[in-house]
C-alpha positions in Angstrom: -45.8 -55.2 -47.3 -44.1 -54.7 -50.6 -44.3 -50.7 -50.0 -42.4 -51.2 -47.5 -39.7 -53.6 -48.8 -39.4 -51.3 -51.6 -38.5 -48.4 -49.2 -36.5 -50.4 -47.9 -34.7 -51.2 -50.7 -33.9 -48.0 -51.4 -33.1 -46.9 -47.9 -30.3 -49.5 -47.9 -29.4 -48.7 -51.4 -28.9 -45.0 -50.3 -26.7 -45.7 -47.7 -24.8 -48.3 -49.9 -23.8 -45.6 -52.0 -22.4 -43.6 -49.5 -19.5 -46.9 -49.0 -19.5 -47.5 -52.6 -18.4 -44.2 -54.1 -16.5 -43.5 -50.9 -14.1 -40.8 -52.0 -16.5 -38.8 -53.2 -18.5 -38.8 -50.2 -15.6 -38.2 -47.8 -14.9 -34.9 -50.7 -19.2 -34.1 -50.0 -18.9 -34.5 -46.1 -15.3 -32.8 -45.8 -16.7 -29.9 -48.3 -20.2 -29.7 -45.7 -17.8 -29.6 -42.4 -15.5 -26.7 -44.0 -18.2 -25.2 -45.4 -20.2 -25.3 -41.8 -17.0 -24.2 -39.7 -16.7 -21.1 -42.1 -20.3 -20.6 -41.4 -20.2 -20.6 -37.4 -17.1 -19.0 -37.1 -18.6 -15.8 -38.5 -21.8 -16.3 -36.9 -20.3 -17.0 -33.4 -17.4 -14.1 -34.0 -20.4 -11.7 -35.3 -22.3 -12.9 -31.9 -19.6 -12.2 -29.8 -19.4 -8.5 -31.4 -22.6 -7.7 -30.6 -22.7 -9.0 -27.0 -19.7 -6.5 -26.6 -21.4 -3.6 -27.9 -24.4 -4.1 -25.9 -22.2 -4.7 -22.9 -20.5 -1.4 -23.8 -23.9 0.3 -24.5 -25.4 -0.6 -21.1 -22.4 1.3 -19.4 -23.9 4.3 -20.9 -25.3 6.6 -18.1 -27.0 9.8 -18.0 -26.4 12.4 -15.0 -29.4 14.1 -13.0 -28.0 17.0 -11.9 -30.3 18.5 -8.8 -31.3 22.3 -7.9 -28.2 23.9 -6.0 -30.8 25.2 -3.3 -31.5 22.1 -1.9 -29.9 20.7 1.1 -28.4 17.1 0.6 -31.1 15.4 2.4 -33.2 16.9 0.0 -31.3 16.1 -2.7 -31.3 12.9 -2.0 -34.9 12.4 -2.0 -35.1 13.1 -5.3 -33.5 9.5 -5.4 -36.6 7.7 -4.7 -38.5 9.7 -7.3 -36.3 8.7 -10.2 -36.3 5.2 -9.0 -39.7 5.4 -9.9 -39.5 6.0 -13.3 -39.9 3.0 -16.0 -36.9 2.0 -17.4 -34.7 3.3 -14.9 -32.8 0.4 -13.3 -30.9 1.8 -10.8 -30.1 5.9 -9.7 -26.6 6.2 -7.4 -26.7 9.3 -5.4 -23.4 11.6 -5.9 -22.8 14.5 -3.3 -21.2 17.2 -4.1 -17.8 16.3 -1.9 -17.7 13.3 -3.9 -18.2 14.9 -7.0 -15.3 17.3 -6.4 -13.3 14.1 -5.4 -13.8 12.3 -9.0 -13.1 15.8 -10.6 -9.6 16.3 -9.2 -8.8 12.7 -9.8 -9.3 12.8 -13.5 -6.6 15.7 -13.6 -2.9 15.3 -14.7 -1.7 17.6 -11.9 -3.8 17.6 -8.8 -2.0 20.4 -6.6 -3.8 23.1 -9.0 -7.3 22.2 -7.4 -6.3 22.1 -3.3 -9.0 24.5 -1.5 -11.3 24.3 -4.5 -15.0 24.9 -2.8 -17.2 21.8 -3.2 -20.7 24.4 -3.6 -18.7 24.7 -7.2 -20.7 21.4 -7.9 -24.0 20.4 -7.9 -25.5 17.3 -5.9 -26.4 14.6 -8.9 -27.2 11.6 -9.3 -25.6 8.8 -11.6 -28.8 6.6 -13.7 -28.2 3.6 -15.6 -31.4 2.6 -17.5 -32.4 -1.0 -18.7 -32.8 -0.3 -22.3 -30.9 2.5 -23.4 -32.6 3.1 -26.6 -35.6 4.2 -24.5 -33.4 7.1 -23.2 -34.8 10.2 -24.5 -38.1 9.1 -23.4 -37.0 8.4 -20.2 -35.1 12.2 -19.5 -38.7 13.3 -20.6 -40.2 12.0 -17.8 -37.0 12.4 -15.5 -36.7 16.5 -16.6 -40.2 17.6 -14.9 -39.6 16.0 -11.2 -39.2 18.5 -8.4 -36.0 19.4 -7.5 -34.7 18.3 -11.3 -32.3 21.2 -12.8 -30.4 19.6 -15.7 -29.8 16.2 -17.0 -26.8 15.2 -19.4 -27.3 12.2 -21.7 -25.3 11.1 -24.0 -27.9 10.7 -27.0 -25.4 10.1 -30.0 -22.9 7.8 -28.0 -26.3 5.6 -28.2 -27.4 6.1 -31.5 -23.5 5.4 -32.3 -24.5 2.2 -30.6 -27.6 1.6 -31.8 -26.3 1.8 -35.6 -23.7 -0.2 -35.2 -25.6 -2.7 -33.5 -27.9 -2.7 -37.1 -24.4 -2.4 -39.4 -23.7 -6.0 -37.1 -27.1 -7.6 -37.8 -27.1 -6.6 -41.5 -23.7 -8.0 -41.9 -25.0 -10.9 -40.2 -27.5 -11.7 -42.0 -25.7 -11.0 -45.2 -22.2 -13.3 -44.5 -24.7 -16.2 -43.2 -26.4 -15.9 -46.4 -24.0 -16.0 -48.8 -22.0 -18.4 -47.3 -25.1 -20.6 -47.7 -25.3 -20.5 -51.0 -22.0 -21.2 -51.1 -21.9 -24.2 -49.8 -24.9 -25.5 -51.3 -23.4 -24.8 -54.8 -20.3 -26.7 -53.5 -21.9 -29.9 -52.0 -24.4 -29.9 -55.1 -21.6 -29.9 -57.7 -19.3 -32.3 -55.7 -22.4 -34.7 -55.4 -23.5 -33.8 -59.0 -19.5 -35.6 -59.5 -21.1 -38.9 -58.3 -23.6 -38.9 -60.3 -21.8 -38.5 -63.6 -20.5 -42.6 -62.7 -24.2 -43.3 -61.9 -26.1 -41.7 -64.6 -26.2 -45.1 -67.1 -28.2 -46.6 -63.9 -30.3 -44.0 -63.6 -31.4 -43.9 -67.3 -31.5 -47.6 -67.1 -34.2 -47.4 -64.1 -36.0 -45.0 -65.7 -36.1 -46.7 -68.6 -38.1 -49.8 -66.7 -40.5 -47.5 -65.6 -39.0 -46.5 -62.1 -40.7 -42.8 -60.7 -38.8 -40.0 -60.1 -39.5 -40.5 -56.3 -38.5 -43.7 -56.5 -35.2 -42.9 -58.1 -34.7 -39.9 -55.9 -34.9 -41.9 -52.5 -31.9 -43.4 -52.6 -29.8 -39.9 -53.3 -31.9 -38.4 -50.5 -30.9 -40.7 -48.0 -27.4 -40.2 -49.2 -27.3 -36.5 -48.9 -29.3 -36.8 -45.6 -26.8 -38.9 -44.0 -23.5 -36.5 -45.5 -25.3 -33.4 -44.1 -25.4 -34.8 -40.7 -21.8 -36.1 -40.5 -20.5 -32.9 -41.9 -23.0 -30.9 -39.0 -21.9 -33.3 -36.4 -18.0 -33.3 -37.7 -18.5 -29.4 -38.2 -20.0 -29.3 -34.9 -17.6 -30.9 -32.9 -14.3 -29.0 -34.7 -16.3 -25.9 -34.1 -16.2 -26.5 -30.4 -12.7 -27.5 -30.3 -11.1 -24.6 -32.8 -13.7 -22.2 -29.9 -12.5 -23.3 -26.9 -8.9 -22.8 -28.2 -9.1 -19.4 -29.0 -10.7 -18.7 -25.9 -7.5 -20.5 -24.0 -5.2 -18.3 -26.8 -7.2 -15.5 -25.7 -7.3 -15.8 -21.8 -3.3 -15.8 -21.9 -3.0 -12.7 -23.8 -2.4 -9.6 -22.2 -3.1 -7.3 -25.1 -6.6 -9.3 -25.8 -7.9 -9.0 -22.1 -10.4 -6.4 -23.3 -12.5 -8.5 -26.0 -15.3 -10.8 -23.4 -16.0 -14.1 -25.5 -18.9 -15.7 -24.1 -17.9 -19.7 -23.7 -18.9 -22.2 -26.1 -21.6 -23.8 -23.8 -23.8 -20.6 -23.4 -24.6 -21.2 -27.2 -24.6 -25.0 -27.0 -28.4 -25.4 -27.7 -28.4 -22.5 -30.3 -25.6 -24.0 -32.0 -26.7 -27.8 -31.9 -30.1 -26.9 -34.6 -28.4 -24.5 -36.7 -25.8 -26.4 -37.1 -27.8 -29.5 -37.6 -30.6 -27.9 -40.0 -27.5 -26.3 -42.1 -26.1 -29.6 -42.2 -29.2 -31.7 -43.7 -30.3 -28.6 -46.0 -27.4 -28.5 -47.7 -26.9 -32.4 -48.3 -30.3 -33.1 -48.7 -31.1 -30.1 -51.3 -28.0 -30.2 -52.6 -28.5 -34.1 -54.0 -32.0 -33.5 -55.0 -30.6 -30.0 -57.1 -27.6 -32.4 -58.3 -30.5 -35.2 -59.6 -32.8 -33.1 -61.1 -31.1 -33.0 -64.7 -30.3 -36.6 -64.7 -33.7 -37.5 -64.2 -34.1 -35.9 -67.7 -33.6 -38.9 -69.8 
C-alpha cells in the first residue's frame, strides 16, 4: 500500500510539473510538434516519391516480337504460351495492321507513310510483368517458346529505376535519422532548461536518501506526457498542412503529373510512428537531461 501511494506521489508530482514550469513545457511540446512535422513531411514527401517511381516502373513493358512466317492465328497463340510464364501479368496481342497504325501516328508528318505495306512489321505482343526487376529472368524463359523471334526490353530504364528506388530509401533512412537526433538533442536541452530551476530539489532529495528511480519518475512522466502532446499536436497539423497541399495541388494545372496518395491511406502507418517518435524523444530526452543532475 505505501508502494503504491509513493508512485503515486510521484505520478501526480510529474504531471504537476508539467503546469508548474508551464513555459517551458509549452517550449518542450512546441519544440516535439516542429520537430515531428519536419520529420513526416520528409517521410511522407519521400513516400510519395517512391510510390511514383514504382508507378512509373510498372509502365515499363517489354515487346515479343513473333516469327514473320506465321499466320496471325498463329501468332496469336503464342499469347497463351506467354501467359504462362511466371511473372508475367498480362500479354496484349498487337497485329501487324495495328502496329503500322501506332507507327504512323507517332510521326510529325503522316502523308510520307500512305501505302506503306503492313508485312514491313512483325505480329508482337505487348507484356507487362508484375515485378519488373525479375525481367531478365523472365525474357529467358520468354526467348525459347515456339514461334518467339526477338524480344525488346528495356533493361537499363529498370535498373535506372531500380537505383533510384535504393538512392530514395538510403535518403530515407538517412533524413529520418538525423532529424532524430535532432530533435532529441532539442527537447533534451530545452527540458535540461527546467531542470536548472529544479536542481536545488533534486540535490535536496537525494540528499534524504531518495533513489535515482525514485527521483527519475517524476521527470519520466513529464516527458512521457510532452511526447504524446507534441505526437498528437504533430499528428493532427501533419494532416491538416497534407490535405492542403493535396487541395493546392489538385487545382494546379502544371502539378497534375505528381499522384500524392491521400492522407488516410497512411493513417495507421502514421498514427505509431508518429506516436513512438513522440514518447522516445520526451521520454529519453528527460531521462538524458536528468542523468547529470542526479550527480550530486
Amino acid at each position: 500500500m505505501k508502494k503504491n501511494k509513493s508512485i503515486g506521489y510521484l505520478l501526480r508530482e510529474g504531471i504537476r510539473s508539467i503546469f508548474r514550469h508551464g513555459f517551458m513545457s509549452f517550449a518542450a511540446i512546441c519544440v516535439t510538434v516542429a520537430c515531428l512535422i519536419i520529420m513526416g513531411s520528409f517521410s511522407l514527401i519521400l513516400y510519395n516519391l517512391n510510390i511514383m517511381v514504382r508507378d512509373l516502373e510498372q509502365e515499363n513493358e517489354i515487346l515479343v516480337y513473333v516469327d514473320e512466317n506465321l499466320t496471325e492465328a498463329e501468332a496469336k497463340s503464342v499469347g497463351s504460351q506467354i501467359n504462362l510464364i511466371e511473372n508475367v501479368e498480362q500479354s496484349r496481342f498487337v497485329s501487324r495492321e495495328e502496329a503500322l497504325e501506332n507507327f504512323v501516328e507517332t510521326q510529325d508528318d503522316e502523308t510520307l507513310f500512305i501505302g506503306l505495306d503492313s508485312t514491313t512489321f512483325r505480329h508482337r505482343f505487348v507484356v507487362s510483368l508484375t515485378d519488373n526487376s525479375q525481367m531478365a529472368y523472365t525474357v529467358s524463359l520468354i526467348q525459347p517458346l515456339e514461334g518467339v523471334a526477338d524480344i525488346s526490353a528495356p533493361y537499363e530504364l529498370e535498373e535506372g529505376f531500380r537505383t533510384i528506388q535504393r538512392v530514395l530509401e538510403v535518403i530515407s533512412i538517412a533524413i529520418i535519422a538525423i532529424l532524430m537526433v535532432v530533435t532529441l538533442f532539442i527537447i533534451s536541452n530545452t527540458i535540461k532548461l527546467t531542470m536548472l530551476d529544479r536542481k536545488d530539489e533534486i540535490a535536496i532529495m537525494k540528499m534524504v536518501g531518495a533513489t535515482d528511480g525514485f527521483i527519475r519518475l517524476p521527470f519520466f512522466v513529464e516527458g512521457f506526457i510532452i511526447g504524446l502532446l507534441g505526437a498528437g499536436i504533430a499528428f493532427g497539423l501533419q494532416w491538416l498542412l497534407y490535405d492542403l497541399l493535396l487541395a493546392n495541388i489538385a487545382t494546379a494545372d502544371s502539378l497534375q503529373l505528381f499522384n500524392f496518395v491521400p492522407f488516410v491511406d497512411v493513417l495507421w502507418v502514421m498514427i505509431p510512428a508518429f506516436a513512438a517518435a513522440g514518447l522516445f524523444v520526451g521520454v529519453f530526452g528527460s531521462l538524458m537531461s536528468i542523468r547529470k543532475f542526479l550527480d550530486v
